[in-house]
PDB file of N, CA, C and O in Angstrom:
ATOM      1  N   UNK A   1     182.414 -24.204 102.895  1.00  0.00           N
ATOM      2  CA  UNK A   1     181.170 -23.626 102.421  1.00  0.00           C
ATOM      3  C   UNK A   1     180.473 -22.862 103.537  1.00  0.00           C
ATOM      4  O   UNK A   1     179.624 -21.986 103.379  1.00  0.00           O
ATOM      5  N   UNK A   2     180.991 -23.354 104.769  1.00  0.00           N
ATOM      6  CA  UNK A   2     179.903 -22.321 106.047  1.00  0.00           C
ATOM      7  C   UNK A   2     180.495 -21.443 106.019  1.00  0.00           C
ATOM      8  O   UNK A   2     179.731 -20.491 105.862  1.00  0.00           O
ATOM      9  N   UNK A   3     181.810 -21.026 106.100  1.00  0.00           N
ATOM     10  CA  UNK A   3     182.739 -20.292 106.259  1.00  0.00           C
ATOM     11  C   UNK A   3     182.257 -18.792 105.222  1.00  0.00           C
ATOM     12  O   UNK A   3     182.309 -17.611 105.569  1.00  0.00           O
ATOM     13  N   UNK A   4     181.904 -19.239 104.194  1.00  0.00           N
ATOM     14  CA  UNK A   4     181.476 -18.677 102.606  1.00  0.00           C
ATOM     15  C   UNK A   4     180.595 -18.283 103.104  1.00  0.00           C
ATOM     16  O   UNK A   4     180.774 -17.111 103.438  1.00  0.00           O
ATOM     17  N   UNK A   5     179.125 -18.874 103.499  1.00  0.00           N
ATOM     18  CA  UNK A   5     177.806 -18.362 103.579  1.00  0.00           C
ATOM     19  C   UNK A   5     177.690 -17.817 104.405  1.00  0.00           C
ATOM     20  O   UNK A   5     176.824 -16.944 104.364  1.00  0.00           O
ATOM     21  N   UNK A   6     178.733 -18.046 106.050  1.00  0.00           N
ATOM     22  CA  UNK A   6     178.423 -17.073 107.150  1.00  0.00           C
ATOM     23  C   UNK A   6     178.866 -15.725 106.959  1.00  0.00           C
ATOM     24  O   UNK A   6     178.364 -14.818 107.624  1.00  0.00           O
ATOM     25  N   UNK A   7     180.121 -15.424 105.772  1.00  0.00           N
ATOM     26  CA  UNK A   7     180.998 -14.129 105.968  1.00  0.00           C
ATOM     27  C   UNK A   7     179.917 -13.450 105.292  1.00  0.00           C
ATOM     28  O   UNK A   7     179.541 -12.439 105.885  1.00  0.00           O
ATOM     29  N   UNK A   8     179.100 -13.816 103.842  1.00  0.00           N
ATOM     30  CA  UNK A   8     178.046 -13.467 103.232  1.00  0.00           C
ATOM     31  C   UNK A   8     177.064 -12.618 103.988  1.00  0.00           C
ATOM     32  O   UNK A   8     176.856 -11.411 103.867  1.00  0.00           O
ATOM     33  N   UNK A   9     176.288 -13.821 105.097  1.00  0.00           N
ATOM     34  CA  UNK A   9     175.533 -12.962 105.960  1.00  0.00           C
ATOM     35  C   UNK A   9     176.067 -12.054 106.895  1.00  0.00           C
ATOM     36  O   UNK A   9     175.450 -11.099 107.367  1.00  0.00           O
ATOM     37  N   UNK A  10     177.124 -12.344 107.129  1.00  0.00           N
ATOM     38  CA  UNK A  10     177.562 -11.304 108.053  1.00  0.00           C
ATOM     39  C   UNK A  10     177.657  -9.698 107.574  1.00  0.00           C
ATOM     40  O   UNK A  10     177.298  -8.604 108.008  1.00  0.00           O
ATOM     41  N   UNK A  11     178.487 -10.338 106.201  1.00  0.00           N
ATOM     42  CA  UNK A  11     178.522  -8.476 105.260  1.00  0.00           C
ATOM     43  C   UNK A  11     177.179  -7.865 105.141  1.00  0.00           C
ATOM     44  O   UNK A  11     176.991  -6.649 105.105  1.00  0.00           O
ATOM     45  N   UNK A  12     175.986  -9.031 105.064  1.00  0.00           N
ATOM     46  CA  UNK A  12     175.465  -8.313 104.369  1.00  0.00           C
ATOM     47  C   UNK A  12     174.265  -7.451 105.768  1.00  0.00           C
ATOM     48  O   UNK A  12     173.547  -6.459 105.893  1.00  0.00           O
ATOM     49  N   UNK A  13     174.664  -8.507 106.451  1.00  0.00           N
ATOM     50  CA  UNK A  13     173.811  -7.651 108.014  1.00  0.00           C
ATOM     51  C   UNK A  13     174.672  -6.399 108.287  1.00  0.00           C
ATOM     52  O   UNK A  13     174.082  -5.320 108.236  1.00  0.00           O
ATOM     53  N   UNK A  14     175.580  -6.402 108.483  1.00  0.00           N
ATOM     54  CA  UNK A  14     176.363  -5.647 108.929  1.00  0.00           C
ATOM     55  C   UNK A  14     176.222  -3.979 108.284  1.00  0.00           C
ATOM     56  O   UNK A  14     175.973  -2.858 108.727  1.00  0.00           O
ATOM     57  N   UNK A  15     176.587  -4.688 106.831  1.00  0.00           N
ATOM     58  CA  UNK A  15     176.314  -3.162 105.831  1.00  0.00           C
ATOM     59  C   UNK A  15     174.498  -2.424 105.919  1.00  0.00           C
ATOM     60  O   UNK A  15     174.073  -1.294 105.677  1.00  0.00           O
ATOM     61  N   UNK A  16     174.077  -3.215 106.203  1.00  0.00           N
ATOM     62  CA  UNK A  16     172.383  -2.690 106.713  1.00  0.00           C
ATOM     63  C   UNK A  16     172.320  -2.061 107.897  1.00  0.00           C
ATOM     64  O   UNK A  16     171.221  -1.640 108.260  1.00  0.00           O
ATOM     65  N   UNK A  17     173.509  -1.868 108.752  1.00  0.00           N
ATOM     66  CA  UNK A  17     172.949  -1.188 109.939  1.00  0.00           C
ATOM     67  C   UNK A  17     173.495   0.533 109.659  1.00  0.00           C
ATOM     68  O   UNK A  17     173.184   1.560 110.263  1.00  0.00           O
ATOM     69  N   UNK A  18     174.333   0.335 108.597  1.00  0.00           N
ATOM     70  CA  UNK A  18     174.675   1.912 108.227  1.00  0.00           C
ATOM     71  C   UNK A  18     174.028   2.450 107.545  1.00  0.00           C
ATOM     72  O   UNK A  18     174.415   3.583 107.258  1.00  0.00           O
ATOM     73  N   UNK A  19     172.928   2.045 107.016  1.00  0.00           N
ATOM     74  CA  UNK A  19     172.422   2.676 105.791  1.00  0.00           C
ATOM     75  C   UNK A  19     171.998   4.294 106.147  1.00  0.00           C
ATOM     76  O   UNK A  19     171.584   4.551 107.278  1.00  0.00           O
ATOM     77  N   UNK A  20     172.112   5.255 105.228  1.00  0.00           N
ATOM     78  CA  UNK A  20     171.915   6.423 105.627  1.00  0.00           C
ATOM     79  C   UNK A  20     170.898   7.064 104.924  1.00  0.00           C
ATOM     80  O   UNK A  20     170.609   6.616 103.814  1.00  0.00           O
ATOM     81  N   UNK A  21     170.199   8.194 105.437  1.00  0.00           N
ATOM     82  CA  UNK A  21     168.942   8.619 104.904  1.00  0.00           C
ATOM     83  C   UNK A  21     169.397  10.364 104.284  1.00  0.00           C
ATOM     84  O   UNK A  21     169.818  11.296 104.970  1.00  0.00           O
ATOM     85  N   UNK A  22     169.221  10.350 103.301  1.00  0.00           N
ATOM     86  CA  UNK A  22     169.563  11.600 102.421  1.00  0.00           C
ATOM     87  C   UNK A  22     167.788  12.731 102.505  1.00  0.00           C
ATOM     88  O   UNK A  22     166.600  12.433 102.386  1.00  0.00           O
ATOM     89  N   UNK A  23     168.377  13.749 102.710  1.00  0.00           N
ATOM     90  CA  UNK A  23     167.421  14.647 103.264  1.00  0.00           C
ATOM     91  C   UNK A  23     167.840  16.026 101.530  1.00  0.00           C
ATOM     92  O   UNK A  23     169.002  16.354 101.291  1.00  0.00           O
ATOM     93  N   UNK A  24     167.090  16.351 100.984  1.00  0.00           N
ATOM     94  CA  UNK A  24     167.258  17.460 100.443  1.00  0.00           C
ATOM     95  C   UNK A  24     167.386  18.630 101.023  1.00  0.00           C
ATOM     96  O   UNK A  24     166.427  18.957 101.722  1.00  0.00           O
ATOM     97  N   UNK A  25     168.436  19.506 100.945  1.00  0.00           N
ATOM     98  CA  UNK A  25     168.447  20.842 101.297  1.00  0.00           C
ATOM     99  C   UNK A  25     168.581  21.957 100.281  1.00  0.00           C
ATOM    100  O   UNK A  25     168.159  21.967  99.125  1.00  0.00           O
ATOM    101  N   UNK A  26     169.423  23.134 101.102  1.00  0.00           N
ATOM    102  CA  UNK A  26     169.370  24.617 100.025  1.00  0.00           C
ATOM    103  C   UNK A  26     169.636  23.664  99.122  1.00  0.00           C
ATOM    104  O   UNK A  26     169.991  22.488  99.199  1.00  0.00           O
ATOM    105  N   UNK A  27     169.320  24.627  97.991  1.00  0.00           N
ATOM    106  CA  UNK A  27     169.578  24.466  96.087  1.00  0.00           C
ATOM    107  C   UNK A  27     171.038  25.062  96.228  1.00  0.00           C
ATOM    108  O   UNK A  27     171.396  25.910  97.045  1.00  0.00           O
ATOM    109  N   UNK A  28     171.729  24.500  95.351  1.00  0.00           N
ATOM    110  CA  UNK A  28     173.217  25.164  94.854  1.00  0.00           C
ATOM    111  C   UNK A  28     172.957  26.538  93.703  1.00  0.00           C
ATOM    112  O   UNK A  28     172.731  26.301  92.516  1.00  0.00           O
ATOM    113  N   UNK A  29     173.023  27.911  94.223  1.00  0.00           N
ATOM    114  CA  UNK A  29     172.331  28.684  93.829  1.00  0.00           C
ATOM    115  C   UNK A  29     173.757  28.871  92.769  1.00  0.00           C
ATOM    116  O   UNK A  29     174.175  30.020  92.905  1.00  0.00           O
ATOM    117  N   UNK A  30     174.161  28.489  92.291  1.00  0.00           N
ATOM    118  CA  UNK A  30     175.134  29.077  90.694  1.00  0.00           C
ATOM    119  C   UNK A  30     174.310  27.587  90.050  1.00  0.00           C
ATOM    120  O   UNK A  30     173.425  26.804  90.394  1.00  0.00           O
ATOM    121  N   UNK A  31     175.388  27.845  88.745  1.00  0.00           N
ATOM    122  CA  UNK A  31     174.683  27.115  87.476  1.00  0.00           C
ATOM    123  C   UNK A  31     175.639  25.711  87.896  1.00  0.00           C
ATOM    124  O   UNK A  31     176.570  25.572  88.689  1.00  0.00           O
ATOM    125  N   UNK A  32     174.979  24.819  87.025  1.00  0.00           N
ATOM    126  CA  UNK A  32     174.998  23.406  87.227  1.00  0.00           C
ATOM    127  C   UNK A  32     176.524  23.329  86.741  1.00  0.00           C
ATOM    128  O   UNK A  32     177.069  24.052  85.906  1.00  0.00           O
ATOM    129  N   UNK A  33     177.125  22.174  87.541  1.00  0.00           N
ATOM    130  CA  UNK A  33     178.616  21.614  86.845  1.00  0.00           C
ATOM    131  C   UNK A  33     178.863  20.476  86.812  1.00  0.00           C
ATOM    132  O   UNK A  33     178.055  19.640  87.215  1.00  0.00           O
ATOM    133  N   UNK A  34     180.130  20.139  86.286  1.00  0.00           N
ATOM    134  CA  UNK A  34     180.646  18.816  86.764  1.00  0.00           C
ATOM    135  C   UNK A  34     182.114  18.905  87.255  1.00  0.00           C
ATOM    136  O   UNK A  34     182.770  19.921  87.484  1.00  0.00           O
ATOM    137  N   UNK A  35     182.478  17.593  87.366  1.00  0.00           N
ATOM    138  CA  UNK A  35     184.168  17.483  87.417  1.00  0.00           C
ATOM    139  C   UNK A  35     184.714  18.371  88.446  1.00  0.00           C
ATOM    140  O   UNK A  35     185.902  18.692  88.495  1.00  0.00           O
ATOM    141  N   UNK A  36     183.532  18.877  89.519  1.00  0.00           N
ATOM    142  CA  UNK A  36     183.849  19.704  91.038  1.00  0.00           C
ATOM    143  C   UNK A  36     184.633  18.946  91.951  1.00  0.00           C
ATOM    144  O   UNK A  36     184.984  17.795  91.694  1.00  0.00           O
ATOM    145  N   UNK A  37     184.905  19.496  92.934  1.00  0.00           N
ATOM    146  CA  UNK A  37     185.515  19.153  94.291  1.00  0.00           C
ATOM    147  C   UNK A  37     185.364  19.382  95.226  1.00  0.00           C
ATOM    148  O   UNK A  37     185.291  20.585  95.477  1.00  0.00           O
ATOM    149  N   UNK A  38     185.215  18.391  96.366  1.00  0.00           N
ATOM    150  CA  UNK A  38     184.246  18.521  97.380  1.00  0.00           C
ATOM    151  C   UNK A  38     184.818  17.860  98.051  1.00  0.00           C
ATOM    152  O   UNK A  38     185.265  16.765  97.710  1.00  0.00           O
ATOM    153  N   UNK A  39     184.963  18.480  99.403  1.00  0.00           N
ATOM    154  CA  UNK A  39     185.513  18.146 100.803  1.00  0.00           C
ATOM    155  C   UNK A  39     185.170  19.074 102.225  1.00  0.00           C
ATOM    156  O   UNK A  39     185.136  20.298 102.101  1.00  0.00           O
ATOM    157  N   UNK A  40     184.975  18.592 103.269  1.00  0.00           N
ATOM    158  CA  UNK A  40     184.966  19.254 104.364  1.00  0.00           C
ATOM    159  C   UNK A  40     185.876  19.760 105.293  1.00  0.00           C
ATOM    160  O   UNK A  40     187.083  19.522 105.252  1.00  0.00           O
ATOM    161  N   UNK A  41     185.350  20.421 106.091  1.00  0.00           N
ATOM    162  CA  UNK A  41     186.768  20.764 107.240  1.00  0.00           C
ATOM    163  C   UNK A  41     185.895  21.328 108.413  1.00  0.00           C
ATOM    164  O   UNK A  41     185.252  22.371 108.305  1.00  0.00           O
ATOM    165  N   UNK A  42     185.919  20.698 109.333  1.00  0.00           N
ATOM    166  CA  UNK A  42     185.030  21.118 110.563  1.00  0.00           C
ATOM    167  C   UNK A  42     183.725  20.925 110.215  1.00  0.00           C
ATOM    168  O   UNK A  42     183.500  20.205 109.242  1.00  0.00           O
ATOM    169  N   UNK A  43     182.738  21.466 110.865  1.00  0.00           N
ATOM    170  CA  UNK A  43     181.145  21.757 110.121  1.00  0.00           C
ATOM    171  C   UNK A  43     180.589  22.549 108.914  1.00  0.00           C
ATOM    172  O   UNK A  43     179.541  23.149 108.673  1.00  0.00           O
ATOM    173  N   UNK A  44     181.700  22.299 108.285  1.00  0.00           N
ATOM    174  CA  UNK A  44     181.552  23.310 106.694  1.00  0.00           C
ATOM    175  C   UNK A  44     181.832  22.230 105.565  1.00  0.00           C
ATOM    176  O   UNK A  44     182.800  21.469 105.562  1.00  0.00           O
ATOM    177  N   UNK A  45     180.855  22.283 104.629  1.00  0.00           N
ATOM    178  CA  UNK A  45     181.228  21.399 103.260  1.00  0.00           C
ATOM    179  C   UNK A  45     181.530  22.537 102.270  1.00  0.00           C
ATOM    180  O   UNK A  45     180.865  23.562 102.416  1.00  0.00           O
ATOM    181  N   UNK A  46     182.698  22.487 101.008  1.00  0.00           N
ATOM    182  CA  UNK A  46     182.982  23.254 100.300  1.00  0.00           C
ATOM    183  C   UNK A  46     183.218  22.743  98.989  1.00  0.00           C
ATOM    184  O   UNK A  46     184.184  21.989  98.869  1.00  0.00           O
ATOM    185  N   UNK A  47     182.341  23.070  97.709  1.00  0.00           N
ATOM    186  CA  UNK A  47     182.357  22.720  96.882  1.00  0.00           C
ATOM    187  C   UNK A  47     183.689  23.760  95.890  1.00  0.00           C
ATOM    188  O   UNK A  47     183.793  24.933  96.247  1.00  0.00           O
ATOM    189  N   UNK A  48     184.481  23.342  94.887  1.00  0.00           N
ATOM    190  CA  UNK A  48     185.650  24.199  94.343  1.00  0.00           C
ATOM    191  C   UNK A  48     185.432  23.738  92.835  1.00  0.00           C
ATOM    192  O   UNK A  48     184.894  22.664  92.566  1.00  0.00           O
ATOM    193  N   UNK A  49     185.830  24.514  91.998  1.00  0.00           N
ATOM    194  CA  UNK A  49     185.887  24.151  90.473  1.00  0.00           C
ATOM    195  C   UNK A  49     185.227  23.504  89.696  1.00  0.00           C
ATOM    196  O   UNK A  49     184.239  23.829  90.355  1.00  0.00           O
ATOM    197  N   UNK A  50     184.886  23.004  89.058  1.00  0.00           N
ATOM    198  CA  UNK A  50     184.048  22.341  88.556  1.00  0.00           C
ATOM    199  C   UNK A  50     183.857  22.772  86.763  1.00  0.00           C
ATOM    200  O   UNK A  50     184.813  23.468  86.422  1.00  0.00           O
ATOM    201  N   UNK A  51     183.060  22.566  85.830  1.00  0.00           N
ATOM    202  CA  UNK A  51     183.032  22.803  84.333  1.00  0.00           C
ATOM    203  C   UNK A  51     181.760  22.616  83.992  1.00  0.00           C
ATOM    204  O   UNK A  51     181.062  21.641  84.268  1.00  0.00           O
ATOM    205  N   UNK A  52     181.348  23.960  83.135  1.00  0.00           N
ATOM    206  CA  UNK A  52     180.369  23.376  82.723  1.00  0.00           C
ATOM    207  C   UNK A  52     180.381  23.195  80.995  1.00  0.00           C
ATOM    208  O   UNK A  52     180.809  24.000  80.168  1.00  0.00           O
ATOM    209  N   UNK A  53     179.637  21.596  80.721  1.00  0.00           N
ATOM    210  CA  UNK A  53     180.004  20.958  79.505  1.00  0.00           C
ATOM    211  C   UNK A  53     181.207  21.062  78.924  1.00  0.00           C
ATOM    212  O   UNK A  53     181.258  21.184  77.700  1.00  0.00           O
ATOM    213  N   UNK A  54     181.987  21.041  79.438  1.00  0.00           N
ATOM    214  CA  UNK A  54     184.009  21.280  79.497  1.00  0.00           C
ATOM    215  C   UNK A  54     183.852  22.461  78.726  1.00  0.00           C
ATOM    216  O   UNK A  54     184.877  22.338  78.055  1.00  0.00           O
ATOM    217  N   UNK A  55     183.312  23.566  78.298  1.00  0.00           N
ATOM    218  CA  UNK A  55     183.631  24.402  77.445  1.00  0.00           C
ATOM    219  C   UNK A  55     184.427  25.578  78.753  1.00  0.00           C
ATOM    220  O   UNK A  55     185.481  26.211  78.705  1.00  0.00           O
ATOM    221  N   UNK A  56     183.394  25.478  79.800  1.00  0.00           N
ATOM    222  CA  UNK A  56     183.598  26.791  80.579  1.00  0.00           C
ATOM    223  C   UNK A  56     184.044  26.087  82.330  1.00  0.00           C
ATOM    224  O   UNK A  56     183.524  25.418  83.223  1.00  0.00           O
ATOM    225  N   UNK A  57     185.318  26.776  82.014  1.00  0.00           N
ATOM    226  CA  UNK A  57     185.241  26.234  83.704  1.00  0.00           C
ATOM    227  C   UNK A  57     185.451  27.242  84.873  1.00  0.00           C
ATOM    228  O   UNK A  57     186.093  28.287  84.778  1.00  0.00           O
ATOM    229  N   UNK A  58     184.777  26.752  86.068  1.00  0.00           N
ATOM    230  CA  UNK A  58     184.646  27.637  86.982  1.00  0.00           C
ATOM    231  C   UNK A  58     185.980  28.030  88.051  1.00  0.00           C
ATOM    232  O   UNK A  58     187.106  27.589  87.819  1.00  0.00           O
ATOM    233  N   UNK A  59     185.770  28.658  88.894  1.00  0.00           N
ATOM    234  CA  UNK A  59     187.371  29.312  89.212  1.00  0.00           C
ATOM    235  C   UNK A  59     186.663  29.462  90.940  1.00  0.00           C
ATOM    236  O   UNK A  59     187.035  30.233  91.825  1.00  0.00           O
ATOM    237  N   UNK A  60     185.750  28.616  90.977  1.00  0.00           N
ATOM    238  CA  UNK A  60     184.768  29.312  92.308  1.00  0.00           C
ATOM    239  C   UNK A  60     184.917  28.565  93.870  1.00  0.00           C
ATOM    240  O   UNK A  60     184.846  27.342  93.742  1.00  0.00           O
ATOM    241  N   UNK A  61     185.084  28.950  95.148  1.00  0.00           N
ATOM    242  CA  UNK A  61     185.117  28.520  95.823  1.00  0.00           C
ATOM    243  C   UNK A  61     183.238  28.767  97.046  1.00  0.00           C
ATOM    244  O   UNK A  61     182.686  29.769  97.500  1.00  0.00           O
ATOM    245  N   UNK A  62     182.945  27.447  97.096  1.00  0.00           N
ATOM    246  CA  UNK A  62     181.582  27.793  98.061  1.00  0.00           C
ATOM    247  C   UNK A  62     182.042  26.957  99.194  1.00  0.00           C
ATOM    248  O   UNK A  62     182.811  25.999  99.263  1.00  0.00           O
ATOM    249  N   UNK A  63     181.285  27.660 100.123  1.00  0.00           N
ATOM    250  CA  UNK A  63     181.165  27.192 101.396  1.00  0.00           C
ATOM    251  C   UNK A  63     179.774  26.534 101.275  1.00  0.00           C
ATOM    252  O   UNK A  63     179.236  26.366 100.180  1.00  0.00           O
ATOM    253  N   UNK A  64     179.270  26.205 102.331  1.00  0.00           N
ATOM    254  CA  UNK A  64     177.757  25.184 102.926  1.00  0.00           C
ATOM    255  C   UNK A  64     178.102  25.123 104.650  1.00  0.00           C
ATOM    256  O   UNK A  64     178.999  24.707 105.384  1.00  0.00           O
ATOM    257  N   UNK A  65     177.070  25.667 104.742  1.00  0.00           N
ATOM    258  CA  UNK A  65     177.161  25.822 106.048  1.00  0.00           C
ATOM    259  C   UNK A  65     175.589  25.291 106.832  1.00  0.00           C
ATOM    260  O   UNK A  65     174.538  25.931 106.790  1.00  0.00           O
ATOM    261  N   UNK A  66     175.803  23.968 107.519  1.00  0.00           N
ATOM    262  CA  UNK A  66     174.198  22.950 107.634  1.00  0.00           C
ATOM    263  C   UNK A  66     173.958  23.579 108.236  1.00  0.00           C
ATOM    264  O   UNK A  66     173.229  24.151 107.425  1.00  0.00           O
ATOM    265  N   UNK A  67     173.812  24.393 109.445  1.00  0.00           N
ATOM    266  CA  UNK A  67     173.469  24.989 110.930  1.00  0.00           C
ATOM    267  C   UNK A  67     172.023  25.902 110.272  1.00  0.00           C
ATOM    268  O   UNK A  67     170.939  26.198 110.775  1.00  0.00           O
ATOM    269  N   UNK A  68     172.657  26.154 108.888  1.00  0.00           N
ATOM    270  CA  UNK A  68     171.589  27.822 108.243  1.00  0.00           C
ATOM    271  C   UNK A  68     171.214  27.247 107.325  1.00  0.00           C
ATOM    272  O   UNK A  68     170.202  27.600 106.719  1.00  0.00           O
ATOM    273  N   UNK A  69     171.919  26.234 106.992  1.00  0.00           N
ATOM    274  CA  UNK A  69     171.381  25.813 105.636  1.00  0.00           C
ATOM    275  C   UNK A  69     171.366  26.301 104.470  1.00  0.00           C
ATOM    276  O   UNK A  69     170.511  26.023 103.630  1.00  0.00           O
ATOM    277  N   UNK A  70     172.704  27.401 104.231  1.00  0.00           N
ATOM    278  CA  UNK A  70     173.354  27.869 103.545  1.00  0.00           C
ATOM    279  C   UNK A  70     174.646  28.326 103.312  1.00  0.00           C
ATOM    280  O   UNK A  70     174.930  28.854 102.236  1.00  0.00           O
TER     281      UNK A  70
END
């Protein structure tokens, strides 16, 4: 049972020291989607494909670039 309650506190201290703080930035200036893809590579995030309300899907590649904030 200590064994149980110490790993408990331990996860649960532990996972509290990462917690991260989300900042709003630019707006995603095209129209809203879903079912996108999103990954980085160096200091660039790039959002790819995505649908909107499955009727229409997009064919689009964006960059994000934090430095400009666009």
């Amino acid at each position: 049972m200590y064994k149980i309650i110490l790993s408990l506190f331990l996860s649960i201290s532990l996972n509290s020291g990462f917690s991260q703080i989300w900042n709003q930035r630019f707006d995603f200036p095209s129209s809203p989607r879903s079912s996108a893809a999103g990954f980085s590579n160096g200091n660039y995030g790039y959002l790819c494909g995505g649908s909107l309300n499955n009727s229409l899907h997009y064919n689009q590649l964006w960059k994000y670039d934090p430095s400009s904030d666009r």
